[in-house]
FIPADO-973309 format. One line per field, with one value per residue (C-alpha): residue in one letter; residue number from 1; y negated, z, x negated. Coordinates in nm, 2 decimals. Layout:
<atoms>
voti A	...
drenlum NUM	...
v Y	...
w Z	...
u X	...
</atoms>
This chain:
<atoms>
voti X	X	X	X	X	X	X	X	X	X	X	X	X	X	X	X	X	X	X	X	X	X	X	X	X	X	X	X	X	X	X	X	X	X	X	X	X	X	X	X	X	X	X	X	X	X	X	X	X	X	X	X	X	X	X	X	X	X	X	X	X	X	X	X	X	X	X	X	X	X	X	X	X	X	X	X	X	X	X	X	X	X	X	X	X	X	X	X	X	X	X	X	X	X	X	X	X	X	X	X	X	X	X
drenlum 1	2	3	4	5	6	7	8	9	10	11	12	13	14	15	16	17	18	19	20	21	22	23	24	25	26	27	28	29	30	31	32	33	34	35	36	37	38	39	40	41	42	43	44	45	46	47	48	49	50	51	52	53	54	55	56	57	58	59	60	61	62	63	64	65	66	67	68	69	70	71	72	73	74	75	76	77	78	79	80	81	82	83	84	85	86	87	88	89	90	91	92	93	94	95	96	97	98	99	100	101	102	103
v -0.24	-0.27	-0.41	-0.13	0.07	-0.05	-0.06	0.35	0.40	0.20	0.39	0.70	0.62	0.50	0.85	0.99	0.85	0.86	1.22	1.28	0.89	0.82	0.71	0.55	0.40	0.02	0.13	-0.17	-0.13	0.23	0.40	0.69	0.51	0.17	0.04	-0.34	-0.35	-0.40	-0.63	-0.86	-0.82	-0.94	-1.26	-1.32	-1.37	-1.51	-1.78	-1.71	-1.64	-1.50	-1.28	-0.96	-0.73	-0.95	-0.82	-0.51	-0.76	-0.82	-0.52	-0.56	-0.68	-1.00	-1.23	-1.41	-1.27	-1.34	-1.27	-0.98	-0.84	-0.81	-0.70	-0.34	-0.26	-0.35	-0.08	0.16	0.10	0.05	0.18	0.46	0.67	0.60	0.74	1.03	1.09	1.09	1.33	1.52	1.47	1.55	1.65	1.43	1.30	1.25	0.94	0.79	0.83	0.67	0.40	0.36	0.33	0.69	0.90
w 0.53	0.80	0.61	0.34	0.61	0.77	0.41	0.34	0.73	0.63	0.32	0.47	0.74	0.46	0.27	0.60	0.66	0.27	0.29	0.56	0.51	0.27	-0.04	-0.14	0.19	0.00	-0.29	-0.29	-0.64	-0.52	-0.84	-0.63	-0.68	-0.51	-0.82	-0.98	-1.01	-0.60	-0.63	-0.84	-0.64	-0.36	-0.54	-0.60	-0.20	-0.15	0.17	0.24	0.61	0.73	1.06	1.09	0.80	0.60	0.28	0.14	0.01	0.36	0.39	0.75	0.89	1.04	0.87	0.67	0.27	0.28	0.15	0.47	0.24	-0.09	0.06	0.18	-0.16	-0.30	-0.09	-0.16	-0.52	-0.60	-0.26	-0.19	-0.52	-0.59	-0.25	-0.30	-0.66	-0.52	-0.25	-0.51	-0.72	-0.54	-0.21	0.15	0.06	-0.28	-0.26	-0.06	-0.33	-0.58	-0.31	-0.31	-0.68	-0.74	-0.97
u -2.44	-2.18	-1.94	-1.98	-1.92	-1.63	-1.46	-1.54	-1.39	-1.12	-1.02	-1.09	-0.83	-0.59	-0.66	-0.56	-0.26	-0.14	-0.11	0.13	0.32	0.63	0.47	0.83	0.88	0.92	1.16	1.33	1.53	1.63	1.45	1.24	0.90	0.74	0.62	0.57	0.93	0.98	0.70	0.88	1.19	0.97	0.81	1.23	1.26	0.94	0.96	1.28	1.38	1.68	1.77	1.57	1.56	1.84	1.70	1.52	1.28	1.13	0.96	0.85	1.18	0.98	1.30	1.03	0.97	0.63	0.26	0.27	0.54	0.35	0.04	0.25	0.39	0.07	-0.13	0.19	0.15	-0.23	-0.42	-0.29	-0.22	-0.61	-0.66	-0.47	-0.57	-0.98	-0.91	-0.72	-0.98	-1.29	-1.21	-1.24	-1.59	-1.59	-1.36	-1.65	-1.88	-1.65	-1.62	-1.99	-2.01	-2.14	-2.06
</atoms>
């Protein structure tokens, strides 16, 4: 049960935070959107090092394309438009229902 809890605070703070953040902060490729397309760009770089922020690619300008990369254009492209489309959707606690598996 505490783990099911920690994950519903957790998306709950992600919901937060989605609604006032940059949606598009990781458009690599310049389209308007972080979509699949930076992703691949991304898995291009991947392991590569370089001075701090040498590339668009490395996301968190750590100098290292890595899997810290792919894991914050993932929740830009998957976690947080499901966030904002159950808040949306059915207001701040429906998400958690859907979270729970309730419909």
């Amino acid at each position: 049960m505490k783990t099911k809890t920690f994950f519903i605070v957790l998306f709950a703070l992600v919901c937060s935070v989605s609604l006032v953040a940059n949606i598009n902060a990781h458009d690599i490729n310049g389209d308007g959107y972080a979509n699949w397309y930076d992703l691949a760009l991304v898995a291009k770089h991947f392991e590569e090092t370089g001075p701090l922020g040498w590339v668009p690619e490395d996301v968190n300008e750590d100098g290292r394309v890595n899997i810290l990369d792919v894991v914050a254009i993932a929740i830009q492209i998957i976690i947080i438009p499901t966030a904002i489309d159950c808040v949306a959707r059915y207001g701040h606690a429906g998400f958690l229902c859907l979270l729970m598996g309730e419909e």
